[in-house]
C-alpha positions as CSV (number, residue, x, y, z in Angstrom):
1,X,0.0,0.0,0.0
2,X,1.4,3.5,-1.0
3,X,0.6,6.6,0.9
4,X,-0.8,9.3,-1.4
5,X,1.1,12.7,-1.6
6,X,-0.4,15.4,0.7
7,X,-0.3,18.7,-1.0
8,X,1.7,20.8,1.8
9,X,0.8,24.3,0.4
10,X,3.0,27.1,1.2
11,X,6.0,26.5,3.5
12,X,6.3,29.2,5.9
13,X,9.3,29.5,8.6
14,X,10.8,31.8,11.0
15,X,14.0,32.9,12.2
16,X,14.7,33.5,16.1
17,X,17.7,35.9,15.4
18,X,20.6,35.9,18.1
19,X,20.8,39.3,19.1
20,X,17.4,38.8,21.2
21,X,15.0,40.2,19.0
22,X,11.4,39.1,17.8
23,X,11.6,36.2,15.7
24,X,10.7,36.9,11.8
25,X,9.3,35.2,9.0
26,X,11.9,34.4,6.5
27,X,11.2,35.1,2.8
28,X,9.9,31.7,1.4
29,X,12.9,30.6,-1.0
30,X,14.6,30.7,2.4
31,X,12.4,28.0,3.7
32,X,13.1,24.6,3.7
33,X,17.1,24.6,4.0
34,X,18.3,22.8,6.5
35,X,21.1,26.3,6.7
36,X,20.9,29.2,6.0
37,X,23.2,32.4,6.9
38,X,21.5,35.3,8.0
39,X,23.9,38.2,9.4
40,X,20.9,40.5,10.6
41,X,20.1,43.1,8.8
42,X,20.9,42.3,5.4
43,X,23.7,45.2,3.9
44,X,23.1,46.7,0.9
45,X,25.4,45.6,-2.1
46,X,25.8,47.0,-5.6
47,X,25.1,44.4,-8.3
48,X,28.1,41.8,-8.8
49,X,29.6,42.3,-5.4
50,X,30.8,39.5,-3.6
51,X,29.3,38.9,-0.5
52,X,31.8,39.2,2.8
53,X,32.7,36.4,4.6
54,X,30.1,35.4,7.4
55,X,30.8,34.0,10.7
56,X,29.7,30.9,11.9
57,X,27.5,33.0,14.6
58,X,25.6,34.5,11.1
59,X,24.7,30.3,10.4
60,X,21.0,29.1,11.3
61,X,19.9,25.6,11.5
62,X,16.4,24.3,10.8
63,X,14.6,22.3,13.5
64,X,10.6,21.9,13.4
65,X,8.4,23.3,16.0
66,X,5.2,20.6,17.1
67,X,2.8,20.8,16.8
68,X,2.4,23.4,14.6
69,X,5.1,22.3,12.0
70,X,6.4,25.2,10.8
71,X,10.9,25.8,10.4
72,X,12.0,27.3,13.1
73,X,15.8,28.7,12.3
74,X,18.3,29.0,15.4
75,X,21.7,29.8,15.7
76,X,24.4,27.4,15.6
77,X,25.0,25.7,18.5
78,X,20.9,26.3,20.1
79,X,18.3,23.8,20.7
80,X,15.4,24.8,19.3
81,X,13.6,22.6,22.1
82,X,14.7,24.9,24.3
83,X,13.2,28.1,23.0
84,X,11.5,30.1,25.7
85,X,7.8,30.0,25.4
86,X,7.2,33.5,24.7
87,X,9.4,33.1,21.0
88,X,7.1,30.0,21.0
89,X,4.4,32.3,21.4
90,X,5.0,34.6,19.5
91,X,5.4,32.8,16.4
92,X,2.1,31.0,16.8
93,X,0.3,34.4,17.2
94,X,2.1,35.7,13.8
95,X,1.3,32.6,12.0
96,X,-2.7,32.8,12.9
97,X,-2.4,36.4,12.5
98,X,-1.3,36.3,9.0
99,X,-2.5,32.6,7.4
């Protein structure tokens, strides 16, 4: 017996960004990688430049927050289990706030 494919819809993820701040939701070609480097606030850059070398503290890895399923990015070297209740929170109201 095969299971059928379950259309998924849009794939929607969130960042909890070290510096303390409120988590936000990542653009969606962001979603879905298991890492992704995000240095903050993203600099402006003229077309063609290089990007500047990121530190490993700028790399986010993709854990899945039950029961509501969606990514959940955290620094390197964080649990995501761990995540105090009120990022918890706060991701849940901004995902039934804009869905």
């Amino acid at each position: 017996m095969t299971r059928r494919k379950q259309p998924w819809g849009q794939q929607r993820g969130w960042i909890v960004p070290a510096d303390g701040s409120p988590p936000q939701e990542l653009p969606q070609q962001m979603v879905g990688q298991k890492l992704i480097s995000w240095p903050g606030a993203m600099p402006e850059m003229q077309p063609a430049e290089p990007a500047k070398n990121l530190a490993s503290k700028h790399y986010y890895h993709r854990y899945v927050l039950n029961p509501d399923g969606v990514s959940v990015y955290v620094p390197e070297g964080r649990d995501a289990e761990s995540l105090p209740e009120a990022i918890k929170n706060e991701i849940r109201r901004q995902l039934k706030g804009q869905s």
